[in-house]
C-alpha positions as CSV (number, residue, x, y, z in Angstrom):
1,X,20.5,-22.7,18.6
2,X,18.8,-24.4,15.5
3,X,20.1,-23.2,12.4
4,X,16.5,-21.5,10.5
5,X,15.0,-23.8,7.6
6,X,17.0,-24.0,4.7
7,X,14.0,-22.8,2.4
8,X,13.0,-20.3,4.6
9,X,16.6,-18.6,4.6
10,X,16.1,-19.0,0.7
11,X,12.9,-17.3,0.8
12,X,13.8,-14.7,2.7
13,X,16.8,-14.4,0.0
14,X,14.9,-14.5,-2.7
15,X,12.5,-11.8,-1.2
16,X,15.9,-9.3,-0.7
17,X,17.5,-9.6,-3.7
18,X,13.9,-9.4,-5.7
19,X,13.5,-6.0,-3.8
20,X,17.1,-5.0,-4.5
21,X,16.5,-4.5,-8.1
22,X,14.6,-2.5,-10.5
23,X,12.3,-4.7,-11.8
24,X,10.2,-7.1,-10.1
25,X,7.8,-9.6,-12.1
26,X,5.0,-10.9,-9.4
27,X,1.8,-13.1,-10.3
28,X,0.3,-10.4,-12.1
29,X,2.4,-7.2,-12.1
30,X,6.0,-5.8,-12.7
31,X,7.3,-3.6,-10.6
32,X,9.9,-1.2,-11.7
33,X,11.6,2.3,-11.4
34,X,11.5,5.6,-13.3
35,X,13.5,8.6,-12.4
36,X,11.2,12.1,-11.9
37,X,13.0,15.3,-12.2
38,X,10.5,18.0,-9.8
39,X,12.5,21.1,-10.8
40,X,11.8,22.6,-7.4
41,X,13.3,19.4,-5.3
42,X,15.7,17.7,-8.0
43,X,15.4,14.0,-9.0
44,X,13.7,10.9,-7.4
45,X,12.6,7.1,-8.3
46,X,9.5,6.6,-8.4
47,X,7.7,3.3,-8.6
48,X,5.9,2.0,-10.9
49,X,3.4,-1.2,-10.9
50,X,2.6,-2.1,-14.5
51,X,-0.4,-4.4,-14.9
52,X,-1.8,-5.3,-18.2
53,X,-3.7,-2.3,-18.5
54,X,-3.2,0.2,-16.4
55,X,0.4,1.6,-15.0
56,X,0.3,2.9,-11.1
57,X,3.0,5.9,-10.6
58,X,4.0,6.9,-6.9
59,X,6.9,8.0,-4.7
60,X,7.6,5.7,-2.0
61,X,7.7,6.2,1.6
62,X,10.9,7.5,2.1
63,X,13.1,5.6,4.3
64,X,10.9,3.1,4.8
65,X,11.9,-0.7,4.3
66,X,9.6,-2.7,1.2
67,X,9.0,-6.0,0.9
68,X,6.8,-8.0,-2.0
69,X,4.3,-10.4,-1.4
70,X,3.7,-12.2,-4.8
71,X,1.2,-14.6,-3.1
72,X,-1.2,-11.2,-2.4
73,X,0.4,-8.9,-5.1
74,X,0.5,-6.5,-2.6
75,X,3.8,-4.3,-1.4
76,X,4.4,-3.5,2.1
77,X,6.6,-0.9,3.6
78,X,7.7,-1.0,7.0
79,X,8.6,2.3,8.6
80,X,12.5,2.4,10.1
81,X,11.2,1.8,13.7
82,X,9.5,-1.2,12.8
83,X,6.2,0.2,14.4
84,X,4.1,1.2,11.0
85,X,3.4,-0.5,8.2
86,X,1.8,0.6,4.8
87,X,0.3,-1.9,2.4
88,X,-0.4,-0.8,-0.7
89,X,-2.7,-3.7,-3.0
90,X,-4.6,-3.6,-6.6
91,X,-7.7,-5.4,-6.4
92,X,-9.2,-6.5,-9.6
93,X,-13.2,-5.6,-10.5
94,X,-13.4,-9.2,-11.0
95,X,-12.3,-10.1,-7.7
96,X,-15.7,-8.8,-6.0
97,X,-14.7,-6.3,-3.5
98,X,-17.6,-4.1,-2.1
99,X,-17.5,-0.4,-4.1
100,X,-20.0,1.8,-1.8
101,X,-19.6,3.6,1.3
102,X,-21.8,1.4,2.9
103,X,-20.6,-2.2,1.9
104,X,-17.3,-1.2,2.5
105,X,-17.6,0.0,6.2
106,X,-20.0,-3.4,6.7
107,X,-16.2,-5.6,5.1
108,X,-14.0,-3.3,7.6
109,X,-15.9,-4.2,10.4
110,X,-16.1,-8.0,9.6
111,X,-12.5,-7.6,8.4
112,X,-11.1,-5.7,11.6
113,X,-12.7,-8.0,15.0
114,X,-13.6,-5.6,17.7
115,X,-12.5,-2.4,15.5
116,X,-14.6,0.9,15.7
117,X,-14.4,3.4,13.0
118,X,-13.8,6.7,14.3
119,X,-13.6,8.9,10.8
120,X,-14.7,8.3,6.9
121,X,-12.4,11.2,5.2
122,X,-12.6,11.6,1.7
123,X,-9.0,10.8,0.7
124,X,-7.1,12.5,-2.7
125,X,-4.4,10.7,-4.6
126,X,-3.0,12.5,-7.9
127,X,-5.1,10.7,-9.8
128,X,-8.8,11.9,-7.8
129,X,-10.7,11.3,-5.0
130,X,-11.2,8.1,-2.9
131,X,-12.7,7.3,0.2
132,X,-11.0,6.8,3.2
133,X,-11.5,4.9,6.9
134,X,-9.6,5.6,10.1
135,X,-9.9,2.9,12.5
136,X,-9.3,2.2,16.3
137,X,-9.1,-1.3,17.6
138,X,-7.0,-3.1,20.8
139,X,-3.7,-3.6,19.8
140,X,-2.7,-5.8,23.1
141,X,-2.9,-4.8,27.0
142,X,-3.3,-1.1,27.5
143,X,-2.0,-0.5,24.0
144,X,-4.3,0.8,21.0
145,X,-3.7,0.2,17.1
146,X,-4.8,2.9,14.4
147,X,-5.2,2.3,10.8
148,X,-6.5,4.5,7.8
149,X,-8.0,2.4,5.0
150,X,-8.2,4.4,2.1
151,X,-9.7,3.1,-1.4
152,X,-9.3,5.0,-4.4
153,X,-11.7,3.6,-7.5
154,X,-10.2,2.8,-11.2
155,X,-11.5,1.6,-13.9
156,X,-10.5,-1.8,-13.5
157,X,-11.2,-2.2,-9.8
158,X,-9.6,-0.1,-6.6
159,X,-5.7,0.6,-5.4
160,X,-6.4,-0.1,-1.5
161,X,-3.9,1.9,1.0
162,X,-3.5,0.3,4.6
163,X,-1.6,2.5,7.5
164,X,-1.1,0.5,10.9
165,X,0.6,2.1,13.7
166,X,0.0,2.8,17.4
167,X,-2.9,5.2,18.1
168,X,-0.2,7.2,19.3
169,X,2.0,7.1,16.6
170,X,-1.0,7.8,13.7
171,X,-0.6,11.4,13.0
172,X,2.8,11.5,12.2
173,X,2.1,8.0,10.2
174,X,-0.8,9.5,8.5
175,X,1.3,12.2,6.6
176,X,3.5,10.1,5.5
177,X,0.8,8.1,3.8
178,X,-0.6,11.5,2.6
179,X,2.6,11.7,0.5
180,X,2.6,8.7,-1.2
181,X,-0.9,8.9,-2.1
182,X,-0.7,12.6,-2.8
183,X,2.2,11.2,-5.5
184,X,0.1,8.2,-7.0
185,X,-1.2,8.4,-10.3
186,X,-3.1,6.0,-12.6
187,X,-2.3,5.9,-16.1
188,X,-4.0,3.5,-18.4
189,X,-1.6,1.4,-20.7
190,X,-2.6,1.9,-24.5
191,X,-2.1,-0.6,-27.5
192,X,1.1,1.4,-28.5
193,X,2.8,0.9,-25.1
């Protein structure tokens, strides 16, 4: 058996021990923690993603595994079966992306080959509203994939949410990204900060 690629095995390194601690600095975000007291349920870390002018609060999945992608400046969380994902990315105004209803159903379908969308809930984060897209497509033989898109607008350009499971498994997933967006909150980042 071939031993794996010395700079992949550093990569992969890199990647744990980036994770492993509370601060993160990717191409253009830091990601650290803050502890939240909720008097009802006790303490918890939440994450934060600080960007030069905004500051993106949330409770992460619980349980599930995350992993940094500096080349995207996305995070992804992979649930303990290994069968879900959640991506969570900040996409700058400057980078283009289509903001109405309409262009962004035309970019899901172009994005996602052979994908129907089978709902367009509105979606709520602690921050407001957003718009969300639940999507069916062929996952492999006589298996289905599911994923909920869901986009919530900032001023500086839109957090975009990604759930993919099994069509079987996407209720259960779908609460789980309910939490974490129901925990998300925007705060812009003043002069004084």
């Amino acid at each position: 058996m071939a031993l794996p690629h010395p700079l992949r095995s550093l990569g992969l390194l890199l990647l744990i021990v980036a994770a492993t601690f509370t601060r993160v600095s990717a191409q253009s975000f830091t990601l650290a923690t803050r502890p939240l007291v909720i008097p009802e349920n006790g303490e918890f870390t939440q994450l934060v993603i600080i960007t030069s002018t905004n500051e993106f609060l949330f409770l992460p999945p619980a349980g599930w595994k995350l992993g940094i992608d500096t080349n995207q400046t996305q995070l992804t969380w992979l649930a303990p079966d290994f069968a879900s994902s959640i991506t969570l990315k900040i996409v700058p105004r400057s980078e283009g992306k289509p903001s109405g209803r309409e262009q962004m159903r035309q970019t899901i379908l172009e994005t996602f080959s052979g994908a129907k969308i089978v709902d367009e809930p509105a979606c709520y984060s602690g921050s407001g509203p957003g718009q969300a897209f639940d999507l069916e497509y062929p996952g492999g033989k006589d298996f289905k994939q599911a994923s909920r898109l869901a986009y919530l607008p900032f001023h500086d350009g839109i957090v975009e949410f990604a759930l993919t499971t099994s069509a079987e498994k996407f209720p259960k997933r779908q609460y789980d990204l309910n939490l974490l967006l129901n925990s998300f909150h925007i705060e812009p980042r003043g002069p004084s900060r």
